[in-house]
N, C-alpha and C positions, 0 to 999 in steps of 0.2 A: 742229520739227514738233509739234503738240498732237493728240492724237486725245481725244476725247469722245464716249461711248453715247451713239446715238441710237435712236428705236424701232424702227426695221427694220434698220437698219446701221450700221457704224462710218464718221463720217466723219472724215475729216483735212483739216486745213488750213496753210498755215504760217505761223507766230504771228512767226518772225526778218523782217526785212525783207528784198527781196531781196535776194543778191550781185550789186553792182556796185563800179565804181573808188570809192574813197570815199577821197580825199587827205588823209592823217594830218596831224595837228596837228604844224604847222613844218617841214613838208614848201612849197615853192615849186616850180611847174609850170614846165618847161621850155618855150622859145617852141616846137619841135619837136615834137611830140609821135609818134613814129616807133618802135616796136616792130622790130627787124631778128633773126632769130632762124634759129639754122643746122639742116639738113635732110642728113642723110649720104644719100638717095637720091631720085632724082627722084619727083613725083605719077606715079602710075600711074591714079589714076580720084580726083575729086572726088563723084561719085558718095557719097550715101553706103550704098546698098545693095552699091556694086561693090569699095570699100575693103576693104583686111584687111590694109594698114598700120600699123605705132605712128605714123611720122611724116604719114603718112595720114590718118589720125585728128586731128592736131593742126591738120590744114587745114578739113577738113570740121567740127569743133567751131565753127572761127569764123561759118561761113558758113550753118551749118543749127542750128535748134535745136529738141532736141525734148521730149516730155511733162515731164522735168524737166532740172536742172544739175547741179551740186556745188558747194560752196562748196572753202575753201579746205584743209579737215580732210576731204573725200572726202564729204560728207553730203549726201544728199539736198535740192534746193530747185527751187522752180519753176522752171519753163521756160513753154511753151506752155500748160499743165495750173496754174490757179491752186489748185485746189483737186481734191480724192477721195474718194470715198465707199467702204470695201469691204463686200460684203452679211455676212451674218451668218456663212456657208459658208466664208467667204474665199476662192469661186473669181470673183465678179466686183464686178472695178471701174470704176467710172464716175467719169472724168474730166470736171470742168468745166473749158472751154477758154477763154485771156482774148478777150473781144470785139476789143481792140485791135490783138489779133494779125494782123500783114498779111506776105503775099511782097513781096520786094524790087520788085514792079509795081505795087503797089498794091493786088492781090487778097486778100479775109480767107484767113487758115489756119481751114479748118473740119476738121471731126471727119469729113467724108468723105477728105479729103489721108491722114490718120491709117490710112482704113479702105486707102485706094488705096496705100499706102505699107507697110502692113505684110502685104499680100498679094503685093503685090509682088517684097518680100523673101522670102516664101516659094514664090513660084511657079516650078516646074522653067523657063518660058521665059528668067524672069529671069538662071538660073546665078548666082546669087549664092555667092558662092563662103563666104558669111556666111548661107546659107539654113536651116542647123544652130542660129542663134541662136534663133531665134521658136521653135524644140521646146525649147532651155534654158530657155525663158521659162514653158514648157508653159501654152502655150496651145492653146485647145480646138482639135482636129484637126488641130493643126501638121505634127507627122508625116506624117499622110495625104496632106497639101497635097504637102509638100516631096518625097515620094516618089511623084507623080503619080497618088494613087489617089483622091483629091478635090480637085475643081476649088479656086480660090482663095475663091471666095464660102463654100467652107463654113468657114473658118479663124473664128475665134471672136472676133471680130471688131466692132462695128455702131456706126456714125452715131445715135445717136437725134434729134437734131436738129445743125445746124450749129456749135453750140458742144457737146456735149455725146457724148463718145468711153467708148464699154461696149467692156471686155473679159473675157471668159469664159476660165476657167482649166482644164485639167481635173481640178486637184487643187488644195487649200493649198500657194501657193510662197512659204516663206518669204523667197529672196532676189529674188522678182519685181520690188519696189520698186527695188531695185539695180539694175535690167536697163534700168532706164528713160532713164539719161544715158547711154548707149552711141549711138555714133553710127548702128549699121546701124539703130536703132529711127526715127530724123529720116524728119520729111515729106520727100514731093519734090513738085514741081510736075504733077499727070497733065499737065496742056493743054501745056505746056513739055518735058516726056519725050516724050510722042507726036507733039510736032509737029517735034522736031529727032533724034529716035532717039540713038545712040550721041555726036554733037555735042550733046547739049544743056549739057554743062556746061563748055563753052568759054567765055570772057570774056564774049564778044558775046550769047551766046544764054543763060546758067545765070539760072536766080532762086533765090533762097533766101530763107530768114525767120531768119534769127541775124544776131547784131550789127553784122558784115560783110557786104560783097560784094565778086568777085574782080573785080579791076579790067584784071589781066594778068597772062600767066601764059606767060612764055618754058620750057618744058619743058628740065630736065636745069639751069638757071639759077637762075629764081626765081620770086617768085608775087606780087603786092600787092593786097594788100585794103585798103577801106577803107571808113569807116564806113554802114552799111546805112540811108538817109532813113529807110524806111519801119518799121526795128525799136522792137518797143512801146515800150522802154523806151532808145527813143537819148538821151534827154537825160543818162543817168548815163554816157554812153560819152564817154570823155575822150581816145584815142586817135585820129590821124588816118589813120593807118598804120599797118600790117603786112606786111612783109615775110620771106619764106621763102626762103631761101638756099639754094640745093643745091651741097655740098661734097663731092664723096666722099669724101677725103684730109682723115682729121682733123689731121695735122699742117698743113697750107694754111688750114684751118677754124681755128686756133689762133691763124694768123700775121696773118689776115684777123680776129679778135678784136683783138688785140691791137697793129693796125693802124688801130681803131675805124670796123671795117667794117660788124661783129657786136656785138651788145648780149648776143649769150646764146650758147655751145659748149662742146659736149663735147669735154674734152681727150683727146690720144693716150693710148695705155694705157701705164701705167708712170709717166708723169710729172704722176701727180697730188701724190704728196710735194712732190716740187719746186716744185708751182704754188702751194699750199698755202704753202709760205715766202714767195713771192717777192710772191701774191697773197690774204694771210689776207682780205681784204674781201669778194674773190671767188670764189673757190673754197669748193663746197659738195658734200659727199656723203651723201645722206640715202637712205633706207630706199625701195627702187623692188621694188612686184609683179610681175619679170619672172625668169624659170628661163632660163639660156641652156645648148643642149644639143645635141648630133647627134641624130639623127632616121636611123633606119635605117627601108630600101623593104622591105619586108614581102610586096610581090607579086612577080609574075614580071618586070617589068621590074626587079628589084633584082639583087644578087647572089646567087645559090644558099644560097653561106654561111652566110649572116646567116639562113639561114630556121631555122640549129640554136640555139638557145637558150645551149647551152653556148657557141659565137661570143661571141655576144653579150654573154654576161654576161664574156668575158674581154676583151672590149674596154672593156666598164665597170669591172672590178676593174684593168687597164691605166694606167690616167689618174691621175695626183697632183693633186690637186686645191689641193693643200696649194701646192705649185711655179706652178698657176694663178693663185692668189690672189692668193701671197704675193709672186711676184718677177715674173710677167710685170704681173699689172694693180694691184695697189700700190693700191687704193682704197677697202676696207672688203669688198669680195664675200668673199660666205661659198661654203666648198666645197658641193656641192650632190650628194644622193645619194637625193633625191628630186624629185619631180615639181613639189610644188604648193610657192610660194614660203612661205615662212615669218614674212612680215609678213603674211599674210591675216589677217586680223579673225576670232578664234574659230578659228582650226587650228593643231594639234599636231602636227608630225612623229612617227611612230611610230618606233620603235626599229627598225633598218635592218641588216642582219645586215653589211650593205658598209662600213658606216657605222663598225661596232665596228674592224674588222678594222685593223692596219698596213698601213701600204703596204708592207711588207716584204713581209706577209702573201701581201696582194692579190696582190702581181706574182709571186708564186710559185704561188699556185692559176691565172691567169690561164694562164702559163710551162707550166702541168703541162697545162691543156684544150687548146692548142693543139697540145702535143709528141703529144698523144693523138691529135688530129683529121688528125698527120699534117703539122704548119703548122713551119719551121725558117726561119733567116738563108739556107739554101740552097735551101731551098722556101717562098719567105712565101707570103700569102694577100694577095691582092692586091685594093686597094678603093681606091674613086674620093670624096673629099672635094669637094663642091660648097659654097663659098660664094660670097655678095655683098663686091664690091667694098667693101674698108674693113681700114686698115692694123692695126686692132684684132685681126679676123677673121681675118687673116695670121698673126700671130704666134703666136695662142695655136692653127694652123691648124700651122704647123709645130714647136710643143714636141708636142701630141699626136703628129704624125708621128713624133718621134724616140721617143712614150715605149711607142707599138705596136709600132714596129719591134724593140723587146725583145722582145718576143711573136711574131717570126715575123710581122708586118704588113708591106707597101709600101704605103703611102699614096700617092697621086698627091694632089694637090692643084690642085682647078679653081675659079679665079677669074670670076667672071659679073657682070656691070652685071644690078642689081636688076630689072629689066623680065624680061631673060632667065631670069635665076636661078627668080624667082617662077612662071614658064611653068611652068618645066620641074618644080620644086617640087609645083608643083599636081597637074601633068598626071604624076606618078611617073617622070619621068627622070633618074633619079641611084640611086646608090649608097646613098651618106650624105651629108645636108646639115647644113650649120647653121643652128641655128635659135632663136631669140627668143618665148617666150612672156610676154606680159605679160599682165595680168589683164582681163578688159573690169567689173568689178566687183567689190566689194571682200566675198568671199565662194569658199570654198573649188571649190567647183563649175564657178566660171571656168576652173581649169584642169583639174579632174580630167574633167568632162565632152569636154574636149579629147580623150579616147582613145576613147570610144566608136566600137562601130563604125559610128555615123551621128552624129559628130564632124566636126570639120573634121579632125584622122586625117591628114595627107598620108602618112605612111608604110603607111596602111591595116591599123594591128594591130589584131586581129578576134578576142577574147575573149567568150566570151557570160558567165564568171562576174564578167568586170569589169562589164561591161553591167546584168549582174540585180543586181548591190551597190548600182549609180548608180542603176538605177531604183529601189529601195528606201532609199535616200535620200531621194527627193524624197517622201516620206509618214512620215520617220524622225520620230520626238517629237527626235531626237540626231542628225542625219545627220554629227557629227563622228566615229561609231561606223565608219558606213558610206566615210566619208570614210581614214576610218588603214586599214581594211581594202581599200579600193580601193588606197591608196597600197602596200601589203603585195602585192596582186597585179602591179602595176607591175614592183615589184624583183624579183619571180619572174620574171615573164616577158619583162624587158627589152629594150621594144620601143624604147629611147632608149639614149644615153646621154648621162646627167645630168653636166654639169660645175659653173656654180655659179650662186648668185643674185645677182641684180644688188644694185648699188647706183645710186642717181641723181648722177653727178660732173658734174658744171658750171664753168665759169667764167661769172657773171653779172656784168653791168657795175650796179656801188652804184645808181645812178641809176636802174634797171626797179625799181619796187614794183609791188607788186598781184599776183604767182607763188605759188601755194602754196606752204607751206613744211611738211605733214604731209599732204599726199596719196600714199598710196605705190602710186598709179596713176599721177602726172602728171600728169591732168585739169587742162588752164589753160585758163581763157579770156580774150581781151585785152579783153574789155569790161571785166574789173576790173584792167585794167592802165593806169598812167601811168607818164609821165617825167618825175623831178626838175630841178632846174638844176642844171648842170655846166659 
């Protein structure tokens, strides 16, 4: 990306060529060109205002594309938006949009789609269960919008002509440029959403403007896309196929790899050493922006318990994290005693008072709040673990079980198919779930903005000093100040408990190039993907 003063504003442009497949030197294309890639849960919405999937996301990337991409390092690069202008203020930018850009109909993508689509996402009808994003973006009246108190047209927003997309900020956001390859940001079709309602992104009826189109889409099976006629840039797309597999059972997902069913899975947990010997070509663990953690309900559907602080923080001093890592999942995760992951771009973990402690330690402060609260092997404190089906989530579902039950805990343990699970998640029915955050941007904010209390929040903990640190952030000369001091509130008031940070474990079959290999989001997309001969 080049930026150069100009007399009223800075503009950008980008000077790298785009990202597409571009077939390395002594590299030969296979006759197939079929991308097959596994899905531990079924699509719940292709939508990409309705998603708030990781594997969700990986569908909706192919098939919509929005103001910008990423290349294969996480950076910023065109999408829809060739080029940007920011005014002098740095609260408004003006995207120029490419002319060639069309929907999978044949229809141009203009700069109204952009306006229709990001009001969209903030408008209470919609329930976007991602309608929190467009206020991270802080965009002008976002708030307002999202909490019913100004209609959608006043969001900050404007068309100035068909090609040409102004967005109004209400502040300098330094990671606003970041916000921009997330998927709840993609157009969608108005004429095509309003003319098929909740059907419209079935097979038969969805259009899209990214590199793909969904071709079919057996639910809970599989999904095949293929390549989009009408995308600006289809001649650099080398792929004919796409295919999304849904496996709940990663051991079956493993068998079906190595069956060459699968071009690309995550192995069971535990037996990544193992894979790693048997498969050094294949087998890759790299750096992934995702916190995996319980999530304790905080309102009155929850348990009573958990509404005492002291609970809570004994069921987080409770967990070895060190026994997570090291002997249930065996594949570089780091113990986790914080929130925000620790490959973010520019964040520091602050010093974590949990963090210093032994687990000797721990389980004996833990051991001493609960004897106190009245909590024994003859009186536990009884609480309901909710996760999504996946033999991963099992395991490390019952070492916690055993290592609370030190503590005076009964864990029940309740298994749910993803659809259910996520319901009930959203809608606050559960205890304590499991849960996965990954980053939608590579920038501390993705996650700490997650607790607000006009976050996505499912456990609904409602701090107004976390609140007033994150809004003083977003106008920080250092918001990494405000960032350790948010994270510092976290571990007082421990509305989670943190187990650890991912790592990305794969089995990929030699023959897929074109996957990033240092995005520690994930972000792929198969328009830079080909198949070797094999």
């Amino acid at each position: 990306m080049t930026r150069f003063l100009m007399t009223t504003a800075l503009a950008l442009s980008f000077a790298a060529p785009v990202a597409a497949a571009t077939v390395a030197e002594g590299d030969v294309l296979d006759d197939t060109q079929e991308y097959r890639f596994w899905m531990l849960d079924a699509l719940k919405s292709a939508d990409p205002h309705k998603n708030t999937s990781k594997d969700g996301s990986q569908i909706v990337r192919q098939l919509f594309e929005g103001l910008m991409t990423e290349d294969g390092n996480g950076a910023m690069q065109p999408g829809v938006a060739s080029e940007y202008t920011v005014s002098d203020d740095k609260t408004v930018y003006t995207f120029t949009l490419r002319p060639d850009a069309k929907w999978s109909n044949g229809d141009p993508v203009t700069a109204n789609d952009f306006v229709y689509s990001w009001r969209r996402l903030a408008d209470p009808a919609t329930a976007s269960e991602y309608a929190w994003f467009i206020e991270l973006m802080n965009v002008a009246n976002a708030t307002e919008v999202v909490k019913g108190e100004q209609p959608p047209e006043a969001l900050g927003v404007k068309a100035i002509d068909d090609h040409t997309f102004e967005v109004t900020l209400k502040s300098p956001t330094p990671h606003f440029e970041k916000t921009l390859a997330f998927p709840s940001t993609y157009p969608v079709n108005q004429k095509v959403v309003e003319e098929f309602g909740t059907d419209w992104t079935t097979p038969e009826n969805i259009v899209s403007n990214g590199a793909f189109v969904m071709q079919g889409h057996n639910v809970g099976v599989d999904i095949t896309m293929v390549p989009n006629p009408e995308y600006w840039d289809r001649d650099s797309v080398i792929l004919d196929k796409v295919t999304a597999v849904t496996v709940p059972d990663a051991n079956i997902g493993l068998t079906r790899y190595q069956a060459g069913e699968l071009d690309r899975v995550q192995p069971p947990s535990g037996q990544f050493p193992r894979l790693l010997k048997e498969f050094p070509d294949e087998a890759v663990a790299r750096p992934y922006a995702c916190t995996y953690a319980y999530l304790l309900n905080l309102t009155d559907t929850g348990n009573p318990a958990v509404q005492d602080q002291k609970i809570r923080r004994a069921l987080a001093l409770a967990v070895d994290r060190d026994v997570l890592v090291g002997q249930v999942l065996q594949a570089g995760q780091q113990p986790a005693y914080g929130w925000t992951n620790e490959a973010i771009e520019g964040f520091t973990m602050p010093e974590l008072d949990m963090a210093k402690m032994t687990q000797a330690d721990r389980l004996a402060e833990a051991k001493a709040i609960m004897e106190e609260a009245g909590y024994s092997a003859s009186n536990p404190l009884k609480l309901d673990l909710m996760y999504n089906t996946s033999e991963e989530h099992r395991k490390i579902a019952i070492v916690v079980q055993q290592m609370w039950k030190q503590i005076g805990v009964d864990l029940v343990l309740n298994n749910l198919e993803w659809k259910v699970y996520s319901d009930r998640m959203n809608s606050q029915q559960y205890e304590v779930v499991r849960s996965g955050w990954c980053a939608d941007y590579n920038e501390a904010s993705t996650f700490l903005d997650y607790f607000r209390s006009t976050g996505y929040n499912v456990g609904k903990y409602n701090s107004e000093a976390f609140d007033a640190v994150m809004d003083a952030s977003k106008t920080s000369d250092d918001p990494a100040v405000e960032y350790a001091e948010a994270e510092r509130i976290l571990a007082a008031d421990v509305p989670y408990v943190p187990l650890y940070q991912y790592t990305k474990v794969d089995l990929i079959k030699p023959y897929v190039k074109g996957l990033p290999e240092h995005n520690v989001m994930d972000a792929w997309y198969a328009k830079d993907i080909y198949i070797t001969e094999h």
